[in-house]
PDB file with one MODEL, atoms N, CA, C and O in Angstrom:
MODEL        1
ATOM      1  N   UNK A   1      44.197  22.281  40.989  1.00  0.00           N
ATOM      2  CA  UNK A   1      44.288  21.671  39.683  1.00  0.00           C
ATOM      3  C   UNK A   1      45.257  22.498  38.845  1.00  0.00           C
ATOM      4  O   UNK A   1      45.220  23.728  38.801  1.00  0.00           O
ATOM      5  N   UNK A   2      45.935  21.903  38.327  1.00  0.00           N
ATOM      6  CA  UNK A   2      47.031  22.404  37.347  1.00  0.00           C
ATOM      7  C   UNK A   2      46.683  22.907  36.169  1.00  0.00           C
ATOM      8  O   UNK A   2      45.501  22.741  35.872  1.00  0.00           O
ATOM      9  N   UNK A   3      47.468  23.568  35.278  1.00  0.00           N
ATOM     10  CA  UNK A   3      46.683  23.890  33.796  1.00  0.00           C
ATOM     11  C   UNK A   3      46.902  22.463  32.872  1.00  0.00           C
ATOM     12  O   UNK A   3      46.098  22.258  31.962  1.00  0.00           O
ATOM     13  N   UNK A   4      47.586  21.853  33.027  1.00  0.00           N
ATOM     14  CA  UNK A   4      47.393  20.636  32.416  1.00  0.00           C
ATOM     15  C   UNK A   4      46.422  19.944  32.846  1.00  0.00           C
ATOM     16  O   UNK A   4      45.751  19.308  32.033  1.00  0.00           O
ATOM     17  N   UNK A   5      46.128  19.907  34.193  1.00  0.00           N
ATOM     18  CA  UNK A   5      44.755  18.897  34.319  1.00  0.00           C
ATOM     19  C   UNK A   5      43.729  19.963  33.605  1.00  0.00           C
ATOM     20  O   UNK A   5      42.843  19.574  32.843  1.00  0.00           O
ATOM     21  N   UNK A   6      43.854  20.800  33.799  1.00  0.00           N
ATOM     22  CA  UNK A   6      42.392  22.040  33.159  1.00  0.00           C
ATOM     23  C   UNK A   6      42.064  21.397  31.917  1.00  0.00           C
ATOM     24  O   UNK A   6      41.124  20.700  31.534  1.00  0.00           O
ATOM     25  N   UNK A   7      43.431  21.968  31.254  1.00  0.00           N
ATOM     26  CA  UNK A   7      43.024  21.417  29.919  1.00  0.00           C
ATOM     27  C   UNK A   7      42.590  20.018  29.291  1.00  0.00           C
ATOM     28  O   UNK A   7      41.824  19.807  28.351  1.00  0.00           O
ATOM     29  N   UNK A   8      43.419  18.979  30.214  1.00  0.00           N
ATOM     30  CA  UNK A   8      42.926  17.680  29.951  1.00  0.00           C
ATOM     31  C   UNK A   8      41.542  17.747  30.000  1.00  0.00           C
ATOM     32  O   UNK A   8      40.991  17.909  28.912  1.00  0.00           O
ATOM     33  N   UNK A   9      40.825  17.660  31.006  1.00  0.00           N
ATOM     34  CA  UNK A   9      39.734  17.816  31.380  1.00  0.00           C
ATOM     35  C   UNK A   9      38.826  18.573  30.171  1.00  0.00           C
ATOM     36  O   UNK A   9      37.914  18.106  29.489  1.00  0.00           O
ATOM     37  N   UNK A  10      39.438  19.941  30.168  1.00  0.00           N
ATOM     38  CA  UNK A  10      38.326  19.611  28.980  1.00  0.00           C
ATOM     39  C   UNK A  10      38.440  19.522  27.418  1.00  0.00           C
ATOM     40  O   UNK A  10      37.654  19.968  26.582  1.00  0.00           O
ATOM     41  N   UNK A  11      39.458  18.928  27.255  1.00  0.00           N
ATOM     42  CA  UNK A  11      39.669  18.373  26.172  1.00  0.00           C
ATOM     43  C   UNK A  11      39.033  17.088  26.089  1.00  0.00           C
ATOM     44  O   UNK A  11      38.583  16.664  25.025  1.00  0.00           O
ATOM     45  N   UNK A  12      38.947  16.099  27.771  1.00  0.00           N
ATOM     46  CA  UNK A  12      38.134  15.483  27.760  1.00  0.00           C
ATOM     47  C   UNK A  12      36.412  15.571  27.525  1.00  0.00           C
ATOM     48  O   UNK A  12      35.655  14.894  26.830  1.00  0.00           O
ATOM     49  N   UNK A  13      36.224  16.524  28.280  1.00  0.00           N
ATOM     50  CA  UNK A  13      34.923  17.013  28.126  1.00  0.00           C
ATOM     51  C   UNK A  13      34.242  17.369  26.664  1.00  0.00           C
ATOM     52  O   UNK A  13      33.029  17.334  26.454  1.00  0.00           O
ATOM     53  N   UNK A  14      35.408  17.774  25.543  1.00  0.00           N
ATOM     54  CA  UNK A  14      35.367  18.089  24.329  1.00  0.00           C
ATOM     55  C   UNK A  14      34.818  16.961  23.663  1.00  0.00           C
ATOM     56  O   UNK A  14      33.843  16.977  22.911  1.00  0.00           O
ATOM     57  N   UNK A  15      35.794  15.574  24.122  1.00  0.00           N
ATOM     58  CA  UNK A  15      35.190  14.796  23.230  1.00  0.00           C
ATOM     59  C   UNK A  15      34.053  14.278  23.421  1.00  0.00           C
ATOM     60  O   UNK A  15      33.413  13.854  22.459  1.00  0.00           O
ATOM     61  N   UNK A  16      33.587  14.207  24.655  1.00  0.00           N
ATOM     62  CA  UNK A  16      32.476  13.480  24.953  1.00  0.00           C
ATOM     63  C   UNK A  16      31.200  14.644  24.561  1.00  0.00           C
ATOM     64  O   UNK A  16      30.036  14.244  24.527  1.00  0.00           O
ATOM     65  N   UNK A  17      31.405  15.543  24.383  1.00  0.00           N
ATOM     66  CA  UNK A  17      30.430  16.500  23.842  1.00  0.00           C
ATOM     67  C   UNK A  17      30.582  15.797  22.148  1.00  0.00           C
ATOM     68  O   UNK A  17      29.717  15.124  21.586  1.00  0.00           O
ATOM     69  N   UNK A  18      31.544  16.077  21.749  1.00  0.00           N
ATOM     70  CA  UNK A  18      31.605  15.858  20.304  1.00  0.00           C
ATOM     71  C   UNK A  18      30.994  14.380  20.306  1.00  0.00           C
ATOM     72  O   UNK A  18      30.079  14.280  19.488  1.00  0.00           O
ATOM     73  N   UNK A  19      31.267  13.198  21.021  1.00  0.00           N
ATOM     74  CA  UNK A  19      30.539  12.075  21.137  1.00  0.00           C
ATOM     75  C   UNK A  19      29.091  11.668  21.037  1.00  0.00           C
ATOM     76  O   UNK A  19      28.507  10.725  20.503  1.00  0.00           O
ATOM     77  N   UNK A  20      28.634  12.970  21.911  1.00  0.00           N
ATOM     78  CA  UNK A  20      27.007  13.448  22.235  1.00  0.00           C
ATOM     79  C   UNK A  20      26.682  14.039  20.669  1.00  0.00           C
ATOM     80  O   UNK A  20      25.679  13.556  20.142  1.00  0.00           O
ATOM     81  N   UNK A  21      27.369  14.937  19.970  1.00  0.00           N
ATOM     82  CA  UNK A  21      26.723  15.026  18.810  1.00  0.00           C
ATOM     83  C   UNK A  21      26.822  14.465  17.764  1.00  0.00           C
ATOM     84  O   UNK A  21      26.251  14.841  16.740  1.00  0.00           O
ATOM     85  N   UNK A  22      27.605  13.418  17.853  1.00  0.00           N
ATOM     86  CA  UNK A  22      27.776  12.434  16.330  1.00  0.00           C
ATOM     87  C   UNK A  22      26.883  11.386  16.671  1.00  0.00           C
ATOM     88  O   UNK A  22      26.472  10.550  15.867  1.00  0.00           O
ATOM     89  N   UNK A  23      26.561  11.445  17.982  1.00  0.00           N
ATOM     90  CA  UNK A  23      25.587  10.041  18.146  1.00  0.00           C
ATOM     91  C   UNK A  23      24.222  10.318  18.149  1.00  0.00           C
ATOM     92  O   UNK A  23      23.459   9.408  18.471  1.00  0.00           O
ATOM     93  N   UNK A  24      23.662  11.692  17.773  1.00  0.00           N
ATOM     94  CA  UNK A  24      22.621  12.413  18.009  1.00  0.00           C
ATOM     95  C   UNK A  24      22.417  12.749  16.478  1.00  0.00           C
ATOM     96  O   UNK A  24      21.246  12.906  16.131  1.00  0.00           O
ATOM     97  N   UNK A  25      23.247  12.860  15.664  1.00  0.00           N
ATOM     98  CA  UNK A  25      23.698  12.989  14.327  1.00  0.00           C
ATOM     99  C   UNK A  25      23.206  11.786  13.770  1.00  0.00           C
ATOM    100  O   UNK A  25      22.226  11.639  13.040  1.00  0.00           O
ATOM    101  N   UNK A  26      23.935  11.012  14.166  1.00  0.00           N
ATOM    102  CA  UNK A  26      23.482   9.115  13.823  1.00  0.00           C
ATOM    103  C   UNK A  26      22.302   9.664  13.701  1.00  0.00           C
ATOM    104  O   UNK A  26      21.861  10.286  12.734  1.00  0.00           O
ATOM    105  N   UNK A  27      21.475   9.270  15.335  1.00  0.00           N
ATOM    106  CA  UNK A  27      20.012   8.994  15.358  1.00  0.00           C
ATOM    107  C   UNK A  27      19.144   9.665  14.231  1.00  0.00           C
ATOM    108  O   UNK A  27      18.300   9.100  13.535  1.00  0.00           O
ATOM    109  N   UNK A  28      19.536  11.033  14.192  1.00  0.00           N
ATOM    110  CA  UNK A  28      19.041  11.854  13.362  1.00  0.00           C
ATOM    111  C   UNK A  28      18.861  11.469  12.009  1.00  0.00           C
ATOM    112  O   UNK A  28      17.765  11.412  11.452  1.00  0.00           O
ATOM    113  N   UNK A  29      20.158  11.156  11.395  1.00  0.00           N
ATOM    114  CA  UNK A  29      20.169  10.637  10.535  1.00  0.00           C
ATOM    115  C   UNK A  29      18.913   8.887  10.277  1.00  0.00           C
ATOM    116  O   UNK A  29      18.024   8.592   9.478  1.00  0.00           O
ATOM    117  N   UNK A  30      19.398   8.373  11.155  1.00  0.00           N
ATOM    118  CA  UNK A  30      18.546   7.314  11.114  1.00  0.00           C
ATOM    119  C   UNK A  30      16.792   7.631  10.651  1.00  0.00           C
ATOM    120  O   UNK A  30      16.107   7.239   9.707  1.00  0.00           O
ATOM    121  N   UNK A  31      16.517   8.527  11.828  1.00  0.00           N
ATOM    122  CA  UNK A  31      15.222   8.575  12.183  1.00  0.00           C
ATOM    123  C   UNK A  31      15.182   9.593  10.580  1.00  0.00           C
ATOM    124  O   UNK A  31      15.198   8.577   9.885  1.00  0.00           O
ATOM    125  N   UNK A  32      15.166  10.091  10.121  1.00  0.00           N
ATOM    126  CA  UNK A  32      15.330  10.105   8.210  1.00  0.00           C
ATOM    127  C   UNK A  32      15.045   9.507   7.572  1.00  0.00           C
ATOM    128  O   UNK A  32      13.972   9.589   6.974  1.00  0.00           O
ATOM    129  N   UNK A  33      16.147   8.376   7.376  1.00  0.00           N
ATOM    130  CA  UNK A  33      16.003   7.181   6.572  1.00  0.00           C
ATOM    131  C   UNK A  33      14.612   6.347   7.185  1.00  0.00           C
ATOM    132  O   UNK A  33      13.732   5.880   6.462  1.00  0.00           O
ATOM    133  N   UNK A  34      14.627   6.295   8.298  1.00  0.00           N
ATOM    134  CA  UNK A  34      13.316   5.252   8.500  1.00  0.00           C
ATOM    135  C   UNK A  34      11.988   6.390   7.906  1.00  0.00           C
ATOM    136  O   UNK A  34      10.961   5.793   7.584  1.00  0.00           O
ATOM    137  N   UNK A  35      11.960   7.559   7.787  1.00  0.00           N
ATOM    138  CA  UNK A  35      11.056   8.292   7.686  1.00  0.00           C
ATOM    139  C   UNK A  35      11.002   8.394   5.958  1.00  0.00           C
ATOM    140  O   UNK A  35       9.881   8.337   5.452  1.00  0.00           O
ATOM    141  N   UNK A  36      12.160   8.538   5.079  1.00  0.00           N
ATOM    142  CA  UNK A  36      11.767   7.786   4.341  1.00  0.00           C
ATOM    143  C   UNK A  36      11.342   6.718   3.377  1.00  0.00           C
ATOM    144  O   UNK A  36      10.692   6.677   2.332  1.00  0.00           O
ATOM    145  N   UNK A  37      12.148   5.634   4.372  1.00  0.00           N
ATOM    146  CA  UNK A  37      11.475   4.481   3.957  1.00  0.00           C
ATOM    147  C   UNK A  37       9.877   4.499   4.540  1.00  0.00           C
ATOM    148  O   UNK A  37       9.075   4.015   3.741  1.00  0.00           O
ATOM    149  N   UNK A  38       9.645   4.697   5.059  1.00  0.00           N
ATOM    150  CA  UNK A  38       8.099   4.848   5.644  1.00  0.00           C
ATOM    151  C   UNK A  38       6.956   5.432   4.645  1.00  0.00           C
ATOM    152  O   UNK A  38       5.893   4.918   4.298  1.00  0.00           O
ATOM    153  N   UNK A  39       7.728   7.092   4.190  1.00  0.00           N
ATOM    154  CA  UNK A  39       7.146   7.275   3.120  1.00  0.00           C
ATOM    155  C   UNK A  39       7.215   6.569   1.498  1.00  0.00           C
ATOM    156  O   UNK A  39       6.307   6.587   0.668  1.00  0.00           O
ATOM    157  N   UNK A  40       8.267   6.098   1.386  1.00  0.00           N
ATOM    158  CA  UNK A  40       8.095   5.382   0.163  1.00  0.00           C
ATOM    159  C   UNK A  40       6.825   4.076   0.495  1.00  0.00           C
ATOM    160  O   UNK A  40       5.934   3.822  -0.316  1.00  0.00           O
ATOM    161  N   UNK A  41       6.970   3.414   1.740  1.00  0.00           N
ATOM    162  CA  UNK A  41       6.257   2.456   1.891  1.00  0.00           C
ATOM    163  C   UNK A  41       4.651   2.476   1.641  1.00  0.00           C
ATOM    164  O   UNK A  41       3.908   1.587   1.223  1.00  0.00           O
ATOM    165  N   UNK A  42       4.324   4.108   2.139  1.00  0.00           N
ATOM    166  CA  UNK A  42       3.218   4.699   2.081  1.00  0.00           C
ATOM    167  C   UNK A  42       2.425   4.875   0.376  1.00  0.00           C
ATOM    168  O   UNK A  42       1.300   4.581  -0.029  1.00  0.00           O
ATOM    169  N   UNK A  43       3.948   5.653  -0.472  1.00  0.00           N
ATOM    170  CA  UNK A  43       3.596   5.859  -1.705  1.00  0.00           C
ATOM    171  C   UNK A  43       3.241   4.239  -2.521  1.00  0.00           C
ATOM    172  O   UNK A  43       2.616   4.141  -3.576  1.00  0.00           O
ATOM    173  N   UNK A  44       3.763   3.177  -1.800  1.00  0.00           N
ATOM    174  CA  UNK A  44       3.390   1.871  -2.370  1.00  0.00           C
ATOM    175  C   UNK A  44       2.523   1.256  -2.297  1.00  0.00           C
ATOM    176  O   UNK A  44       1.886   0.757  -3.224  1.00  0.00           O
ATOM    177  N   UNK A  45       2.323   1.173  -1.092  1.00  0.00           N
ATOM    178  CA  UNK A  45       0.470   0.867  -0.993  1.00  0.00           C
ATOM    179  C   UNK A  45      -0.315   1.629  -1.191  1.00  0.00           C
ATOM    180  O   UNK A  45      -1.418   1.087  -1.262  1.00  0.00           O
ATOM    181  N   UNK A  46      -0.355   2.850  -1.354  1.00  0.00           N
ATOM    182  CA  UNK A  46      -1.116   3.743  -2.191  1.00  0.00           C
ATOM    183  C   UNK A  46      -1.197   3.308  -3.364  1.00  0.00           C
ATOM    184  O   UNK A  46      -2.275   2.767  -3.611  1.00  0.00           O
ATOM    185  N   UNK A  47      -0.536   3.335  -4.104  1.00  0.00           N
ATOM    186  CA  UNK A  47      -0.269   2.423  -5.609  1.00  0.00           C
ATOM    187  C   UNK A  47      -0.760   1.103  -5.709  1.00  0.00           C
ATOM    188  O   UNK A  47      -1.504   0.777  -6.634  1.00  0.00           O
ATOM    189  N   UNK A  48      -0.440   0.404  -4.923  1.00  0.00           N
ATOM    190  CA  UNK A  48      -1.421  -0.737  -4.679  1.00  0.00           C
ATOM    191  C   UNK A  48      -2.666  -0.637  -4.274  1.00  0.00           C
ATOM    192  O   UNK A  48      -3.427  -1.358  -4.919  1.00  0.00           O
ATOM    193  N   UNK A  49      -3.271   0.131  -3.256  1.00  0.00           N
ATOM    194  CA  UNK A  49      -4.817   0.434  -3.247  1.00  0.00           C
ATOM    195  C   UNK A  49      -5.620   1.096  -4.464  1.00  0.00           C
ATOM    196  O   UNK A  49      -6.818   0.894  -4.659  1.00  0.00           O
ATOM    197  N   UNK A  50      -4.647   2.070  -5.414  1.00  0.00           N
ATOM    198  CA  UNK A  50      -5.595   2.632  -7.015  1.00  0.00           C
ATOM    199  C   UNK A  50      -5.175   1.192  -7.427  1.00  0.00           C
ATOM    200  O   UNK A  50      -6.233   0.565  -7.457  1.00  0.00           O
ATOM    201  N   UNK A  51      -4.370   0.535  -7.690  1.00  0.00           N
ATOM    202  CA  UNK A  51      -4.655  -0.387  -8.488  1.00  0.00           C
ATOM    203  C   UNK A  51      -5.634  -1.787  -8.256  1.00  0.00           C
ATOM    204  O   UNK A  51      -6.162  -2.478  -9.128  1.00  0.00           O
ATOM    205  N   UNK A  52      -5.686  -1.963  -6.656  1.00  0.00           N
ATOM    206  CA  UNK A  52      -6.753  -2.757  -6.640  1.00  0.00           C
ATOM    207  C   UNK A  52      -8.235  -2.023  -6.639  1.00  0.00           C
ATOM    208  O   UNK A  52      -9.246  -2.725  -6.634  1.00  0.00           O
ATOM    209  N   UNK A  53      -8.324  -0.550  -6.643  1.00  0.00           N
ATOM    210  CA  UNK A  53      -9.473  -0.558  -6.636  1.00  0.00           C
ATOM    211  C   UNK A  53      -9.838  -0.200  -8.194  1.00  0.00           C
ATOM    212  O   UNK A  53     -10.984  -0.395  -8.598  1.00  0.00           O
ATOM    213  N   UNK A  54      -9.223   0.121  -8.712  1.00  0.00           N
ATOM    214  CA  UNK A  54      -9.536  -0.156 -10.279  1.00  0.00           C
ATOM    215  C   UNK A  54      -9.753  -1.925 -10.818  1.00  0.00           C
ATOM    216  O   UNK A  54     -10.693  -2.387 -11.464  1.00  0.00           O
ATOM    217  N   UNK A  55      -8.764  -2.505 -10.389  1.00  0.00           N
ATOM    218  CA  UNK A  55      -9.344  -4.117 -10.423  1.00  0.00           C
ATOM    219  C   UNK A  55     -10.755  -4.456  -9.817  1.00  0.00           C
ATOM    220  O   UNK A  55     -11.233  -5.462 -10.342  1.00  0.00           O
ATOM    221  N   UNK A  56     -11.189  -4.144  -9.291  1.00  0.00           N
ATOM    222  CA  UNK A  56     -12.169  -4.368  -8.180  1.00  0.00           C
ATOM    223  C   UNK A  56     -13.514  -3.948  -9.121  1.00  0.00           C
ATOM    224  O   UNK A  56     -14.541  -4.619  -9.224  1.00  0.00           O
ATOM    225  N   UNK A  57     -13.213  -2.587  -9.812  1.00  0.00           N
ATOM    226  CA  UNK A  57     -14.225  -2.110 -10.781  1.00  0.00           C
ATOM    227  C   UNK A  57     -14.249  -2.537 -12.028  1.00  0.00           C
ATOM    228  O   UNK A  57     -15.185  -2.246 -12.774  1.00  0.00           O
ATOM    229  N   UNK A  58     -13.105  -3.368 -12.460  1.00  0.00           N
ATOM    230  CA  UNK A  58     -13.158  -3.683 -13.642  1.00  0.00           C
ATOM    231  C   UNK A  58     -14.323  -5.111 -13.326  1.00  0.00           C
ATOM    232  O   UNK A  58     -15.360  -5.438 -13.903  1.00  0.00           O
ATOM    233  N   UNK A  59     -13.658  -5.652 -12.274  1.00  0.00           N
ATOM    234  CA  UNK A  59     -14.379  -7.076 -11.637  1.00  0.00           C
ATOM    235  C   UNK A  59     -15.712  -6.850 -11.584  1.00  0.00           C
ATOM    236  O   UNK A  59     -16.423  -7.729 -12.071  1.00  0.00           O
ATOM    237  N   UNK A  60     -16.246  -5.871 -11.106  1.00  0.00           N
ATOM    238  CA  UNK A  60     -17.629  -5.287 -10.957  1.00  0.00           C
ATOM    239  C   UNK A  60     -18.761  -5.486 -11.856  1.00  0.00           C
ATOM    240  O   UNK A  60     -19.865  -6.030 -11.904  1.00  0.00           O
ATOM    241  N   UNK A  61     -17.635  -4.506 -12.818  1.00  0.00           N
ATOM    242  CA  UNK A  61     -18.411  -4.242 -14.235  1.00  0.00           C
ATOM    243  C   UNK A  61     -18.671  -5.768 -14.970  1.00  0.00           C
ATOM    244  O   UNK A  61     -19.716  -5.984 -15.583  1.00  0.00           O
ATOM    245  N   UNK A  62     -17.792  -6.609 -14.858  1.00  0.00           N
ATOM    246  CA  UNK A  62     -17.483  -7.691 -15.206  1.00  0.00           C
ATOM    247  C   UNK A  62     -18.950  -8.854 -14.797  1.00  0.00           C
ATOM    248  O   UNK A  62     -19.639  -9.548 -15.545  1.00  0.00           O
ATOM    249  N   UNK A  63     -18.980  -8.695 -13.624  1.00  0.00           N
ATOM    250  CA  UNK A  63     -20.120  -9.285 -13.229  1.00  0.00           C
ATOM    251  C   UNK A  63     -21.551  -8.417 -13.474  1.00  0.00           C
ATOM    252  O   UNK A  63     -22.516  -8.932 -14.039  1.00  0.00           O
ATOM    253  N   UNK A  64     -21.553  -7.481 -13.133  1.00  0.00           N
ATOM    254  CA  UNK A  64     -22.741  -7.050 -13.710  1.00  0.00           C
ATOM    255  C   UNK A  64     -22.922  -7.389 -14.977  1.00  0.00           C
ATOM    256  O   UNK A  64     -23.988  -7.972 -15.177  1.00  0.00           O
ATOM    257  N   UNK A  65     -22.094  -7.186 -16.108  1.00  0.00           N
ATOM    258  CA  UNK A  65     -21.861  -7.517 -17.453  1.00  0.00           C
ATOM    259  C   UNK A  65     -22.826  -9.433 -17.841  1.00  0.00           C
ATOM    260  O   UNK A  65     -23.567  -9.907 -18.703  1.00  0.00           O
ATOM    261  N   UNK A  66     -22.078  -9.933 -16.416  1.00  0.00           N
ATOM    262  CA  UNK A  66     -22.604 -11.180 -16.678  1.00  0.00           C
ATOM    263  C   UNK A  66     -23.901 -12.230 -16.365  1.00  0.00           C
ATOM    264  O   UNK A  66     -24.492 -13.158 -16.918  1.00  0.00           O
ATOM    265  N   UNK A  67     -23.942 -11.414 -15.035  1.00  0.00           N
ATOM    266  CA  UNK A  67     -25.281 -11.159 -14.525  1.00  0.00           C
ATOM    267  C   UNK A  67     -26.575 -10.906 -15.940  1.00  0.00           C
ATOM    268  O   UNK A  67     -27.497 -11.666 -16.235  1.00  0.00           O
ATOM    269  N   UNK A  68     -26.261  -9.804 -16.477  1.00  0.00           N
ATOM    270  CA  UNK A  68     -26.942  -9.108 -17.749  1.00  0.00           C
ATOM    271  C   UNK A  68     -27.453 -10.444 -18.558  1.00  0.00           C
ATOM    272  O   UNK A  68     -28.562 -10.861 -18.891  1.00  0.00           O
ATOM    273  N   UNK A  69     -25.739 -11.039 -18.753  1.00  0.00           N
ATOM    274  CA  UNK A  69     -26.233 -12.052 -20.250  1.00  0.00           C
ATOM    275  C   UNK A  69     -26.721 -13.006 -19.691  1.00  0.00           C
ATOM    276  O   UNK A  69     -27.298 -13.841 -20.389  1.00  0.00           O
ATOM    277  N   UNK A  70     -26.638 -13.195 -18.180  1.00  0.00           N
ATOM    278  CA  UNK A  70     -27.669 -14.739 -17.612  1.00  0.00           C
ATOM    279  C   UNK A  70     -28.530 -14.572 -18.151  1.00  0.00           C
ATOM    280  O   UNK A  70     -28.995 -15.216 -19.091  1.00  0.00           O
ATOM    281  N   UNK A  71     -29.112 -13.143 -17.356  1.00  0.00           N
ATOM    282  CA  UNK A  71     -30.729 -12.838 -17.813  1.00  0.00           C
ATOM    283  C   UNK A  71     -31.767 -12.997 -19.385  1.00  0.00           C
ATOM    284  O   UNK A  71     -32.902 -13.074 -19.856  1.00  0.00           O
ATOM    285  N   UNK A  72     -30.479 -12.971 -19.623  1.00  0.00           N
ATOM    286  CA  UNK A  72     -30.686 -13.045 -21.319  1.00  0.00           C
ATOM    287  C   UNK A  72     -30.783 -14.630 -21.543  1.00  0.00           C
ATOM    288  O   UNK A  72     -31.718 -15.422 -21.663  1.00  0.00           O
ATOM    289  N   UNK A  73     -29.488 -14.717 -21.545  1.00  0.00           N
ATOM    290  CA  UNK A  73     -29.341 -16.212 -21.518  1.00  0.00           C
ATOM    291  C   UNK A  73     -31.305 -17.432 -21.459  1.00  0.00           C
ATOM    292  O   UNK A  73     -32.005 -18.118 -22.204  1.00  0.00           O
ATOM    293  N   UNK A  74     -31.251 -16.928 -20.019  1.00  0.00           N
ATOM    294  CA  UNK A  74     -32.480 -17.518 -19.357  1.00  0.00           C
ATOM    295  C   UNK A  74     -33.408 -17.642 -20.136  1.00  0.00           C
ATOM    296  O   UNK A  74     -33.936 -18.701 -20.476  1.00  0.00           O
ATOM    297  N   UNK A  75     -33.824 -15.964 -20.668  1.00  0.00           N
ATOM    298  CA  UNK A  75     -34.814 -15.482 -20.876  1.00  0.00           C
ATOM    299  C   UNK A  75     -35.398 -16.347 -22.523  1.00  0.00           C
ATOM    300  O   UNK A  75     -36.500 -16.730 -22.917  1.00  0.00           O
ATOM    301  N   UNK A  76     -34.191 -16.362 -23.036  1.00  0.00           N
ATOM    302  CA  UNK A  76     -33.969 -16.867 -24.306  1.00  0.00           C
ATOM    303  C   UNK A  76     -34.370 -18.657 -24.426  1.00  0.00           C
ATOM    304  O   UNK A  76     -35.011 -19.257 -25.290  1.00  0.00           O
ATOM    305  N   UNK A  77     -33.648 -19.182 -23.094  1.00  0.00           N
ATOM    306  CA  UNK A  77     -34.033 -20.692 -23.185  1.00  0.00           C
ATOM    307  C   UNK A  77     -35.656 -20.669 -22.571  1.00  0.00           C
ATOM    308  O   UNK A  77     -36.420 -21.630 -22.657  1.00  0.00           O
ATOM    309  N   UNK A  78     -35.925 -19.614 -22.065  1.00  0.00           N
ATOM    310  CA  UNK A  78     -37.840 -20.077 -21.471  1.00  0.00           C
ATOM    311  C   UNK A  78     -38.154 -19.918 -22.558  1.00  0.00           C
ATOM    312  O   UNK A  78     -38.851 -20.829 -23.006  1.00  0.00           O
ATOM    313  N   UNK A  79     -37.804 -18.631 -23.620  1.00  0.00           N
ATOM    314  CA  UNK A  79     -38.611 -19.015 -24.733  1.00  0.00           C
ATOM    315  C   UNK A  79     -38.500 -19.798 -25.648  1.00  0.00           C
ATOM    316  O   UNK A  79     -39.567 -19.966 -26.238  1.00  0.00           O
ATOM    317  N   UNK A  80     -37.266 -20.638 -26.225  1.00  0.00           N
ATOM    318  CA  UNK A  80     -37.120 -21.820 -26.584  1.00  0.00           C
ATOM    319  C   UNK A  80     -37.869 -23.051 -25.939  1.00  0.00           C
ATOM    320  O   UNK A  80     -38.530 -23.707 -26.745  1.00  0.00           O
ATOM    321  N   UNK A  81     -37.880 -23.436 -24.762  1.00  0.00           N
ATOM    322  CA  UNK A  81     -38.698 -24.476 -24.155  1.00  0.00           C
ATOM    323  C   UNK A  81     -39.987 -24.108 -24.362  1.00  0.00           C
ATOM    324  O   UNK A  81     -40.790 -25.035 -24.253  1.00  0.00           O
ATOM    325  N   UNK A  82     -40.556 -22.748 -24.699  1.00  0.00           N
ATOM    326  CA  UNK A  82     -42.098 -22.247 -24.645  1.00  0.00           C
ATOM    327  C   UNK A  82     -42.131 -23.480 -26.426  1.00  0.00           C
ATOM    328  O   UNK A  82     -42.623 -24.601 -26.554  1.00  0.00           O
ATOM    329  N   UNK A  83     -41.441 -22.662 -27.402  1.00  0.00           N
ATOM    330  CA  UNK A  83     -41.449 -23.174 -28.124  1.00  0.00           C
ATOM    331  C   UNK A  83     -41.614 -24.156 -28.972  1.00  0.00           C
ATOM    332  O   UNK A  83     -42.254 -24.297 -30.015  1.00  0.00           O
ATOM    333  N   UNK A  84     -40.606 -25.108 -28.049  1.00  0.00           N
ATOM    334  CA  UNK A  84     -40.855 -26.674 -28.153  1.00  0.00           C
ATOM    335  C   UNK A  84     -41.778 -27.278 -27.963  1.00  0.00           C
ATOM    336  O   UNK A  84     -42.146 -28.200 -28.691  1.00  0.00           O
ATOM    337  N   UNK A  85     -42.384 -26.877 -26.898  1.00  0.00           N
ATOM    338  CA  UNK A  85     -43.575 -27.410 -25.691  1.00  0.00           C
ATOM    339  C   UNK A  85     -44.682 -26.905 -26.886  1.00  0.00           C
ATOM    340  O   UNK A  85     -45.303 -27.749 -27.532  1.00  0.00           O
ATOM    341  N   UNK A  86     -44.826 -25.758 -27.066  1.00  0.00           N
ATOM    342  CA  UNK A  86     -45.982 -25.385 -28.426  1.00  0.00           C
ATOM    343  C   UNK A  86     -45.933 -26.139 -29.525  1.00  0.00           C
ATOM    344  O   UNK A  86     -46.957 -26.524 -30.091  1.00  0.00           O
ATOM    345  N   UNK A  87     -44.802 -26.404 -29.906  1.00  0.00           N
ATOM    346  CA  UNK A  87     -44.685 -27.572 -31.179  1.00  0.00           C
ATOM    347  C   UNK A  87     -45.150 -28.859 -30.980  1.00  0.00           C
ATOM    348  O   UNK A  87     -45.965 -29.426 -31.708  1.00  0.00           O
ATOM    349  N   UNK A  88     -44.564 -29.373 -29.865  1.00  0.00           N
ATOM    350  CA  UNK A  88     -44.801 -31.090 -28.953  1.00  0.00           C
ATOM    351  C   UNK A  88     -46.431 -31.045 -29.109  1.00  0.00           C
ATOM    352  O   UNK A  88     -47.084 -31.977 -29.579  1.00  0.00           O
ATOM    353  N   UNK A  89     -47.132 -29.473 -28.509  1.00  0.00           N
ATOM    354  CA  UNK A  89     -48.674 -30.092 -28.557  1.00  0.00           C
ATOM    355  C   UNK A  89     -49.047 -29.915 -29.375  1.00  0.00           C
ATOM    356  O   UNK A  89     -50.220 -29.999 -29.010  1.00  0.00           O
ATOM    357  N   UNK A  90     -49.138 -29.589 -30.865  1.00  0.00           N
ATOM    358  CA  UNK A  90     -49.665 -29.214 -32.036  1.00  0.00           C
ATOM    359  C   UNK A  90     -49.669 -30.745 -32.499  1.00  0.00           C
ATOM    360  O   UNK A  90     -50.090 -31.051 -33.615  1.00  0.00           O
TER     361      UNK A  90
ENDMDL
END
């Protein structure tokens, strides 16, 4: 082999090394970006899970709240019908 093939050779060899690390570079790079889009994705439904579970408790409270005034509600018309019914037989 000649010194010109030498050198061809690995000048060839050069690039395909340099090939191997820009494409390893890419990936790298890639596998980044997907990592943080992943984490942003993470920080979003996080944000969405406090906020539905604060909805969820407001909803809660909400029904218990209403639950409460049935009871009332109810309690209020038995004694109105007691009422009536006491008047009707007098």
């Amino acid at each position: 082999m000649t010194n010109g093939e030498t050198v061809r050779t690995a000048i060839e060899e050069l690039r395909k090394a340099l090939s191997s690390l820009d494409n390893a570079l890419d990936m790298r790079f890639e596998r980044e970006r997907d990592r943080g889009d992943v984490e942003s994705e993470v920080r979003r439904v996080n944000t969405d899970r406090s906020r539905l579970a604060q909805e969820l408790d407001q909803s809660e409270f909400r029904a218990n709240r209403l639950e409460e005034v049935n009871r009332e509600v109810s309690r209020r018309l038995v004694t109105a019908m007691e009422t009536i019914r006491a008047v009707l037989d007098r």
